[in-house]
N, C-alpha and C positions, 0 to 999 in steps of 0.2 A: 427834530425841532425842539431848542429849550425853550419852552414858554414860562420858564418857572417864574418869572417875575409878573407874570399878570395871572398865575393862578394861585388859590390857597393852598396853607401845607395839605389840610385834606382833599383835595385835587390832584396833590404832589402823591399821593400815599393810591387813592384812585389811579391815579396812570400808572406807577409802578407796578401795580398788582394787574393792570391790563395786557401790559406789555408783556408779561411774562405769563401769565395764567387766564387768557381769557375766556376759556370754559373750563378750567379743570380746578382740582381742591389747591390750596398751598396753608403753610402755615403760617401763625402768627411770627417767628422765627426765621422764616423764608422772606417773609414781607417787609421785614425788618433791614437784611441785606439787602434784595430790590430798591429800597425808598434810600436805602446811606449810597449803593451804586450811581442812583441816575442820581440824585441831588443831595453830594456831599458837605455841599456848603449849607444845606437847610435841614439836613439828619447828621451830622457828621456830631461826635464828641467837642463841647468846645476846648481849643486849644490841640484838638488831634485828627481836625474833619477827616485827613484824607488817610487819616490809620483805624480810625474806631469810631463806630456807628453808634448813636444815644438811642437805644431804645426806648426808653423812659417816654420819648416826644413823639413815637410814631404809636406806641403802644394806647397814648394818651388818645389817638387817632380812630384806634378799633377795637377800644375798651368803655364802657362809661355811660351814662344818660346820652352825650351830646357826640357821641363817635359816629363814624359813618356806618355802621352799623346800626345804631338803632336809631342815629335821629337823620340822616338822609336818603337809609335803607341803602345804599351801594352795594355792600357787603352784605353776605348770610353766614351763619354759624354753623358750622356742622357737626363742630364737637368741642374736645380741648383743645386752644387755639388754632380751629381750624375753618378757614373760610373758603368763600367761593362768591364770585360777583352775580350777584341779581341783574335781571335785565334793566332793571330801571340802573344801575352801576357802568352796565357797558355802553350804555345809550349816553349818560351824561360825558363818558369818558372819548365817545364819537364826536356830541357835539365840543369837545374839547381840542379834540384836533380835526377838526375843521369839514367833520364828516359833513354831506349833504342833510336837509332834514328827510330828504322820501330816505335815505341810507338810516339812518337814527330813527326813524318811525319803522322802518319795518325793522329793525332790530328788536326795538321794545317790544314788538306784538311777536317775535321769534319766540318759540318753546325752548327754552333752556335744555339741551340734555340732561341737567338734573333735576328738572324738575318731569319731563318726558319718567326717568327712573322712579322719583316719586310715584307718578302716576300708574305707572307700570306696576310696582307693586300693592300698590290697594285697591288698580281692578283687579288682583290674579289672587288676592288674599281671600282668606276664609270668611273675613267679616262680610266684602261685598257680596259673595259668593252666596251666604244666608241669607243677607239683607233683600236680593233679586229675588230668589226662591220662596220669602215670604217663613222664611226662618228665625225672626229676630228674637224670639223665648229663647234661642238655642245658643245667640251669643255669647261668649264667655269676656271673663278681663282679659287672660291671652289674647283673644279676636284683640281685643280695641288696643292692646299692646301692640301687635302687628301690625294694626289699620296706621298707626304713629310712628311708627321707628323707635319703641320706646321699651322700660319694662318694669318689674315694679319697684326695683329698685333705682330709679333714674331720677334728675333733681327736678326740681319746679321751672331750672332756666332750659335742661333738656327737653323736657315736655313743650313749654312755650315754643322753644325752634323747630321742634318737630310740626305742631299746629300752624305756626305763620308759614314753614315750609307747606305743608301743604296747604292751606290756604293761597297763597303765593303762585304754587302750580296751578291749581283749577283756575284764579284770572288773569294767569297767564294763556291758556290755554281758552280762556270764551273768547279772550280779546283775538285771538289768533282767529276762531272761528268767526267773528265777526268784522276781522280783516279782509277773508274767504267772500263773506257776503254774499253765499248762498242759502237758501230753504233747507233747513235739515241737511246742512253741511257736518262733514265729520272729518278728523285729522286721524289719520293713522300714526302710532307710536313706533317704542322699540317693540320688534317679534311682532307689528302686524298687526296689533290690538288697534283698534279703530274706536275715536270718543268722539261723542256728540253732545251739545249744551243741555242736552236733556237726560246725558249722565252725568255730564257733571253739576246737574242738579240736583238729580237723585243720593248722589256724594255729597253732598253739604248735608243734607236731608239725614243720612247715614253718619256726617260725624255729630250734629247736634244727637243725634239720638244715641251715641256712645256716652257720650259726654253724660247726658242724661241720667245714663243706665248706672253708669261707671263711676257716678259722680262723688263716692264715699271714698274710693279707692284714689280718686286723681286729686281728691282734695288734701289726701296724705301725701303725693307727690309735688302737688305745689307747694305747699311746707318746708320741701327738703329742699335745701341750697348747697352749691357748691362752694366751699372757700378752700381756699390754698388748696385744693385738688382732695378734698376731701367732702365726702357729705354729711350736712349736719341739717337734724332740725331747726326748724325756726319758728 
């Protein structure tokens, strides 16, 4: 279906990344072909649409304050130009081609498989593992390094994507269980782990109090920024 005339380019750059990647990572680079592929007359080089794709205009898309990335959240980062559609991304990208709303509601309230991995790894890490056991003097920066996907060397924009990622996963995962709409309902992950809203309570609970702990060391990481692929303070 081309609907390209009744949607925006960042709708344009939204489906492309749908069609082709709808749970798995792709790159800024990959998204680029994708978007000049399906809509070479609105990514295309002027003067050369149907030989060379303008990056410049898609890049403008999932780069910036006002990209789909951080002002309509579509998109997540997950590293050097590397994204992966949030569910609020696939949901809008449903009701774009003409999904059902019960189809696009219960998408939205679906678990991401990576955000499932997220969660998978910081119930099975050392931080929680303390944090349950009534261990928290025992803490280290490594724990709340692991607990984030992060390390100390990592910039102030890594850090931030690591937090809204997992932030992102825990309400993803209550709204799931309050999809469920049972009493002490619990979703089972990857390998079987099983979460209840009353861990992922507990896990909010446990990143403010890294944050807390940690808060000399992460304030040297928000500092550092990445530019042209290098880290610099700021």
């Amino acid at each position: 279906m081309d609907n390209s005339k009744a949607i925006s380019k960042s709708e344009m750059v939204l489906l492309a990344a749908y069609e082709r990647w709808p749970d798995s990572e792709f790159t800024a680079e990959e998204l680029v072909i994708a978007c000049w592929q399906k809509y070479p007359d609105s990514f295309g080089l002027q003067g050369y649409s149907e030989k060379y794709p303008d990056s410049n205009i898609i890049y403008r898309h999932i780069m910036g304050k006002d990209s789909i990335v951080k002002k309509q959240r579509w998109l997540s980062q997950k590293g050097q130009k590397r994204y992966v559609l949030t569910p609020a991304g696939v949901n809008h990208a449903l009701r774009i081609c003409g999904a059902t709303d019960d189809k696009a509601e219960l998408q939205q309230h679906k678990i991401d498989r990576f955000y499932e991995q997220i969660l998978f790894r910081v119930f099975t890490g050392p931080a929680w593992s303390k944090f349950k056991n009534g261990q928290i003097e025992e803490l280290t920066f490594t724990d709340a390094c692991g607990f984030w996907s992060i390390n100390p060397r990592s910039s102030g924009e890594q850090y931030s994507s690591a937090k809204r990622d997992l932030a992102e996963a825990i309400t993803a995962t209550k709204r799931h269980i309050e999809l469920i709409n049972k009493a002490n309902a619990k979703v089972t992950l990857v390998s079987k782990i099983t979460v209840s809203s009353q861990d992922l309570e507990q896990l909010e609970m446990l990143d403010k109090e890294l944050h807390a702990r940690f808060k000399n060391q992460l304030d040297l990481i928000k500092r550092r920024s990445i530019k042209w692929g290098k880290a610099s303070e700021r």
